[in-house]
N, C-alpha and C positions, 0 to 999 in steps of 0.2 A: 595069578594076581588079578582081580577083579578092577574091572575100568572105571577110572576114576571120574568121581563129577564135575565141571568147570563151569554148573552153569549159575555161577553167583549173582550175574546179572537179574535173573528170571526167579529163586527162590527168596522167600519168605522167611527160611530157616539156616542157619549157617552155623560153623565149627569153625573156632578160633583156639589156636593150641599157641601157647609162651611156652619155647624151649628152650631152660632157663640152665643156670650152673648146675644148680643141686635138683631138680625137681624140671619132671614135663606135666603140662596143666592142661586141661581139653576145660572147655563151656561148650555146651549145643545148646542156642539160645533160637525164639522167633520174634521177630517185629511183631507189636500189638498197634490196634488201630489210635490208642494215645500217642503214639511217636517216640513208645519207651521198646521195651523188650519183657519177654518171659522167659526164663533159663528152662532148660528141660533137661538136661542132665549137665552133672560136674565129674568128672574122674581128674585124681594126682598121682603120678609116679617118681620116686626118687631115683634118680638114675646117676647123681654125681658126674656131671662130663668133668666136671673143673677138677677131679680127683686123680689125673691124669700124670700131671705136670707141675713142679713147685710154683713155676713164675705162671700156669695157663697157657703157654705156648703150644702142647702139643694134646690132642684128645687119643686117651688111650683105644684100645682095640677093644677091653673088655668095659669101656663106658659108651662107645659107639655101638656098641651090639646090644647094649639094655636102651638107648636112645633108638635106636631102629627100632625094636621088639615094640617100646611103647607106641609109639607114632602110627607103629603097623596095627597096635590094639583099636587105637584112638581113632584112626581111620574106618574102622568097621564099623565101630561107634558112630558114628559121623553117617555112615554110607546107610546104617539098618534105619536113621531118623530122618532119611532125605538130604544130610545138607551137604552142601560144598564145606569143603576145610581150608584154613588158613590157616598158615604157621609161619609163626616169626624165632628167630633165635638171638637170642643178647649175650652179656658176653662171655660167657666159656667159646661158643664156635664164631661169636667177634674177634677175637685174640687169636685161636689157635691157628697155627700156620698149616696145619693138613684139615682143615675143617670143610674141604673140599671130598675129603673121604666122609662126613658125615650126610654132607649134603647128598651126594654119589647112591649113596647107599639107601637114605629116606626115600630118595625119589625110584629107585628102579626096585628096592624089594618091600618099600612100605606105600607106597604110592603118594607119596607126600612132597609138595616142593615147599624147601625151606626159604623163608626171604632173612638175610640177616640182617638185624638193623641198626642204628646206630645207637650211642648211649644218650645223646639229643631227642632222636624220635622216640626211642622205648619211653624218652619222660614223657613224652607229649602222650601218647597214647595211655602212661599209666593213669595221666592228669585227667584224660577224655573218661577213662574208665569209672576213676574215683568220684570224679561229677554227678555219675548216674544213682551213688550210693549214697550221697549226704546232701544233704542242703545249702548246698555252699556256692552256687551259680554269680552270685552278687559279692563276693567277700572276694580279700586276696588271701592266697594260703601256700602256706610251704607248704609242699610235699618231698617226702622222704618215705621211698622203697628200698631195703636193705636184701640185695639178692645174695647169690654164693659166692660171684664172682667181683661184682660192680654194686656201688649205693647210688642211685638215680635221685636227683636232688632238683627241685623244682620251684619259683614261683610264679604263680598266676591267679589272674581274673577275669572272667566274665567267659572265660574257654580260650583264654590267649594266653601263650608262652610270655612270661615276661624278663625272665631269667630261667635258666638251668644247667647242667654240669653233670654226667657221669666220674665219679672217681672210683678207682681201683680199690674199695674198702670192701672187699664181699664176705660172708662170714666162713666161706670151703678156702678163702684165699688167705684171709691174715688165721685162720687156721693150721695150712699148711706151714706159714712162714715165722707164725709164734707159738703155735701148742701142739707139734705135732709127736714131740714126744710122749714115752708113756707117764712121763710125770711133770710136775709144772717147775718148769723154771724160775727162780727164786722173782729174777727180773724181766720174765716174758711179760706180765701183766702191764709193767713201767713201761716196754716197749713198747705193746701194742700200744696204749694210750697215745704217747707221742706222736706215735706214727699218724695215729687217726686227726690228731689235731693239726698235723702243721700240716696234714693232705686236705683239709678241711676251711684250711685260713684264707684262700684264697674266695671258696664262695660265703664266706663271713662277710666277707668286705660289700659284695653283690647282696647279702639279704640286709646288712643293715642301710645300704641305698634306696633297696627300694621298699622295706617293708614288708608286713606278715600283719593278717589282721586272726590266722588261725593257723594251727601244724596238723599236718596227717600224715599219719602214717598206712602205708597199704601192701605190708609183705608178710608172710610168716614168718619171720623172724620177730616182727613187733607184734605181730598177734602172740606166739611164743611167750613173748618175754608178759605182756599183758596177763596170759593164764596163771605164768608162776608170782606173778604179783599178788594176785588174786589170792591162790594160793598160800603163799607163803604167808600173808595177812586172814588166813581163815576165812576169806570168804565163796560162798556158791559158785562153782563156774557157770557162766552166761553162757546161754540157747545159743546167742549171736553176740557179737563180739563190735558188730559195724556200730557204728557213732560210742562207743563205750572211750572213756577216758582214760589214759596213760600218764602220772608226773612224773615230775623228775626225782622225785624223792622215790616214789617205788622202784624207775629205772633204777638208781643208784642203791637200793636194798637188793637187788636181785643179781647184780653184778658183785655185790659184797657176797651174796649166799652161793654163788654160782665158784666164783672164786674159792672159799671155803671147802666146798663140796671136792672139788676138785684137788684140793691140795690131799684132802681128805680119802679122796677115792671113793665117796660118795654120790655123785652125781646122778646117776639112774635113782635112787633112790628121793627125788624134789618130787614134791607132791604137781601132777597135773603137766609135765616135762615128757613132752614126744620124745621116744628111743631112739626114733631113726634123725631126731636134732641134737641127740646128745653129746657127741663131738664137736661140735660148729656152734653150739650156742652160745658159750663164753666170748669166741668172738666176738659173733652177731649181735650180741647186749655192749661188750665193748663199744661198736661202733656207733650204736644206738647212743649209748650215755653221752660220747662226744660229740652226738649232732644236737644231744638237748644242750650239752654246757656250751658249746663255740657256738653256736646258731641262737643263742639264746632264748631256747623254748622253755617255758614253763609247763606246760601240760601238751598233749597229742593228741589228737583223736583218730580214733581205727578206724580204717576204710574195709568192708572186703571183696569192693572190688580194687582187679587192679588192671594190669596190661591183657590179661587175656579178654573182658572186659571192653578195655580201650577198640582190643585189634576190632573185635566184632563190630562197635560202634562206629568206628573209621571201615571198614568194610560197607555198611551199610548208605554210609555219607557219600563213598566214594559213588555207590549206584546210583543212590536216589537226590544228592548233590547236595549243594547248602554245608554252611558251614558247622552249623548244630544241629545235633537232632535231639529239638525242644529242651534243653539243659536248663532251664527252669522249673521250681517247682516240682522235684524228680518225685517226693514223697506222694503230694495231691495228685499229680497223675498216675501211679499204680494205685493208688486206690481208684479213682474213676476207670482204670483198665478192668481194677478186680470187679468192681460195682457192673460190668458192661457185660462180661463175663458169667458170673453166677446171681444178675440178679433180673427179677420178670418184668419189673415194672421199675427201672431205674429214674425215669422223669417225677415217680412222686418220692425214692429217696433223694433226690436233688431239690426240691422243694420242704422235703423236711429240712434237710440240713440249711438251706436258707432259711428256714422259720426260725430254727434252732442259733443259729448265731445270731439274728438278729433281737433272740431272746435274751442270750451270752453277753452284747452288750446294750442291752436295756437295763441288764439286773447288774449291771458290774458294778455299781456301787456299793453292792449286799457281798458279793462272791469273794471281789478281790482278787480276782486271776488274770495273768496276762495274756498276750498271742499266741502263747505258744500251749496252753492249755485248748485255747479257742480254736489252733489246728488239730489238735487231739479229738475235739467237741465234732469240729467237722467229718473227721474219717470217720469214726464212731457211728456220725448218723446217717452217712452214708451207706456204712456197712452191715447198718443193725442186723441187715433182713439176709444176709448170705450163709444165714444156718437154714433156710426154706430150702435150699437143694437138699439138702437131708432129709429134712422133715418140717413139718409146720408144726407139730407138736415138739413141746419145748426148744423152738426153732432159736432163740434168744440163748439157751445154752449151747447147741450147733454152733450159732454166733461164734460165738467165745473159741472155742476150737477150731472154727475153721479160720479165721483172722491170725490164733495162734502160733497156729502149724503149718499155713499158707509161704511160700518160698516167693511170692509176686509182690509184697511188701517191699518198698527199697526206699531208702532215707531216713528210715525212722534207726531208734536206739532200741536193745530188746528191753529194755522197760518201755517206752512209748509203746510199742506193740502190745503187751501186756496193759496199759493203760486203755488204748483204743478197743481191746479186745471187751475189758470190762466194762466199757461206757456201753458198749452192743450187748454183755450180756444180761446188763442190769436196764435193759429198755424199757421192758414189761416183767410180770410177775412179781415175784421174790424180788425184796430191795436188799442191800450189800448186810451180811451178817458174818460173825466171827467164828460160826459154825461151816463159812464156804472156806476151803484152804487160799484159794487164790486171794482173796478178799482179805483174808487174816497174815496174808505174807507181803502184805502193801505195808510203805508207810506211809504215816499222815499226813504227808503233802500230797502223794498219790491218790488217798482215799479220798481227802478232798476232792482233789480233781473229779474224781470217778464220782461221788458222789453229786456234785453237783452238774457235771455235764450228763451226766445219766438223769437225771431230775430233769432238769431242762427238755431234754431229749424227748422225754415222755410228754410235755407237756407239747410240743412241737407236733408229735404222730395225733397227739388229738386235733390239735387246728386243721390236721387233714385231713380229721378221719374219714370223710364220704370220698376222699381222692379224687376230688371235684376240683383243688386250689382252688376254691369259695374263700378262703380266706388269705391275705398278702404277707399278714403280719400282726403283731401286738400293739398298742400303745400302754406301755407300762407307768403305770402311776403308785409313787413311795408315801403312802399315806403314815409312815412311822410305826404303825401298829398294826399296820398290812401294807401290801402290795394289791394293786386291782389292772386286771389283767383287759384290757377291753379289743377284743377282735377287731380288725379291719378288714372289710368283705371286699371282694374284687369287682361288684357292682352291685349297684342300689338295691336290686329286687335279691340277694343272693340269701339263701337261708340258712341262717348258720345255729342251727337249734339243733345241729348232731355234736358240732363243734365244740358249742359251750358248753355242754352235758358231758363231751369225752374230756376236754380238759381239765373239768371241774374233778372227775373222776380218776385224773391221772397228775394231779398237782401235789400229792402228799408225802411223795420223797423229796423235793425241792423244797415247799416249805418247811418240812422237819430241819433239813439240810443250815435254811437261813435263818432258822429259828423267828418266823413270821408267816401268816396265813394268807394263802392267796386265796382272793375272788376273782371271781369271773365277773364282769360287768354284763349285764340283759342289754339287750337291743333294742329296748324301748327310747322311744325320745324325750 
């Protein structure tokens, strides 16, 4: 067995493994110089420990031996990228009373030491992890992760526990103990329900004390249920899944179709339904629908991160100290990590996108778009230029795929991505036409968007074009029947005669856009 690493304190790069009921999870992620992380690889294995035992008491021999095997893959994994590994286990080897044979075993034939930990901490940690994937640093938010064995249920804000509770609702457990025969009990489904709500009533009482200003959810069981929503409603399955919305109305359509299928003996056959979830999902959706009705959620939002996520993040806190590492603003700083990364001359995308927003709201009386288009506007112009590691020829469409298909993105929704990806590919050249597929699969509050922070955008690269910052900024004037755009130089003698000749030259997607003609104001006095 090859000598394990211990040296967390001193690496960069680290492996964080959730050794979960149904499922072992690896990330091998590195610290970036923003204060976030870069993932570098993901591997999942389903190994079932919770398959053991009706009540979870005892882990079988042949779920300990696919739990080793994995840990021992994950570890190589781990070893061939440099990092130290971390592993936490929840509750299948929480519960079990010989879970000292799985521990025993990880650590002398897979080189792994397992930490077990409680259903308290796994929240906190999944809470730490979910931070890093959505926007939500300032808000308070339920969270609810739906494991095999246990539902970790959460509220907090600003990165503080402020209630939580593990309950015994995992979707291998009320599986075993309501759908384990081969056909469905007339009254299994009545049961399940009850069960889930009156184990559910106690932190009802705790979320409506203190409040929810939003619901996340961050397990594969909600991602699950999310595709066959999708699904069953005919629509695309999403690239990515994080910030995508979940109601209650879909939950309760997919517990209706799941049910059905089941009685039916159709279940493998749901459009977009993992095989290896197909026993355990009616559960996992049961428990699901009961945390939207008792808890009173109206809609969810997908996180994906989650505890493996957390662990690494709390790994990294515990070396480098402090209680957050920068949970602010998760979204704008992987874009500035991505910007630092693939781009040459990152100080004049940072001054476009200052030009550029302070164009966004000069002209907001023409546009009509809010903040959250104007943080779109920003990634967009920071990123235009990270198709140049490709090529400089048609480096604006590189753009677009490389923002695309980038894994360093984190907080956006996979439309946002697609939105910021198009505001970077329509910077230069070609303005948005119904002959580009991406462009023609928008809809019209998106095109908007696109179009007009892509307009803007364009006009922002020309105020710099000598890459001088010779110019601060605009003073925009709404003369009704135009707009007049008058540069402000960054000192008296500054010459901005390339400026207002590129601007002049790259202002005709904006004004088509507002249906008004911009001028460029001379510098004369």
């Amino acid at each position: 067995m090859p000598e394990r690493s211990d040296s967390i304190e001193s690496s960069g790069t680290l492996a964080a493994v959730d050794v979960g009921t149904n499922s072992v999870h690896l990330v091998v992620a590195r610290t970036t110089v923003g204060g976030g992380f870069e993932v570098v690889t993901r591997e999942k294995e389903m190994v079932r420990l919770g398959s053991g035992d009706a009540d979870m008491k005892l882990l079988s021999t042949e779920a300990v031996d696919r739990a080793v095997a994995a840990l021992e893959r994950f570890r190589r994994i781990a070893d061939s990228h440099g990092a130290p590994l971390r592993a936490v286990a929840t509750s299948a080897v929480r519960e079990a009373t010989n879970r000292d044979l799985l521990l025993e075993r990880a650590r002398t034939e897979a080189g792994v030491d397992i930490e077990v930990v409680s259903g308290t901490e796994e929240a906190r940690l999944i809470h730490l992890g979910v931070l890093q994937s959505l926007e939500l640093f300032d808000r308070r938010i339920l969270l609810c992760d739906i494991g095999g064995g246990s539902t970790e249920l959460l509220v907090g804000e600003r990165g503080e526990v402020i209630a939580s509770t593990s309950v015994k609702l995992g979707a291998v457990r009320l599986t075993t103990r309501f759908f384990g025969g081969a056909t469905l009990h007339p009254s299994a489904v009545s049961s399940c329900r009850r069960h889930v709500r009156s184990t559910l009533a106690a932190f009802a009482k705790m979320t409506r004390r203190n409040g929810f200003d939003v619901a996340v959810g961050s397990s594969g069981t909600i991602e699950q249920v999310l595709r066959l929503a999708r699904g069953l409603a005919g629509e695309e399955p999403l690239r990515s899944l994080n910030g995508a919305a979940l109601s209650r109305k879909q939950v309760r359509r997919v517990v209706e179709a799941l049910v059905a299928a089941r009685r039916e003996g159709t279940t493998a056959t749901l459009v977009d339904l993992d095989s290896k979830r197909e026993d355990i999902i009616l559960a996992g959706a049961l428990v699901l629908e009961g945390v939207f009705e008792v808890l009173g959620i109206k809609e969810m939002v997908v996180s994906e991160y989650a505890l493996r996520e957390g662990v690494f993040l709390d790994t990294v806190q515990r070396r480098e100290g402090g209680p957050h590492l920068h949970l602010r603003d998760v979204a704008r700083r992987s874009v500035l990590d991505m910007v630092a990364r693939t781009d040459e001359d990152p100080s004049h995308a940072q001054h476009v996108a200052h030009l550029a927003l302070g164009l966004f709201d000069a002209t907001a009386s023409r546009h009509g778009l809010g903040a959250d288009a104007r943080d779109l506007l920003e990634a967009g112009s920071l990123l235009a230029n990270v198709g140049l590691t490709i090529s400089h020829s048609r480096h604006h469409q590189h753009s677009y795929y490389v923002i695309r298909n980038t894994d360093r993105l984190v907080g956006f929704t996979d439309s946002e991505i697609e939105t910021v990806a198009l505001i970077a590919r329509y910077h230069r050249k070609s303005v948005p036409k119904e002959t580009h597929p991406e462009w023609a699969a928008l809809g019209e509050d998106d095109r908007w968007t696109v179009r007009v922070a892509a307009g803007i955008l364009r006009i922002a690269i020309g105020m710099d074009r000598s890459r001088s910052r010779s110019v601060t900024g605009a003073a925009v004037t709404d003369e009704g029947d135009r707009l007049v755009l008058e540069l402000l130089p960054s000192s008296a003698d500054a010459d901005l005669s390339l400026e207002r000749w590129a601007v002049g030259e790259r202002s005709s997607l904006l004004a088509d856009s507002l249906g008004v003609p911009i001028v460029v104001a001379d510098g004369d006095p």
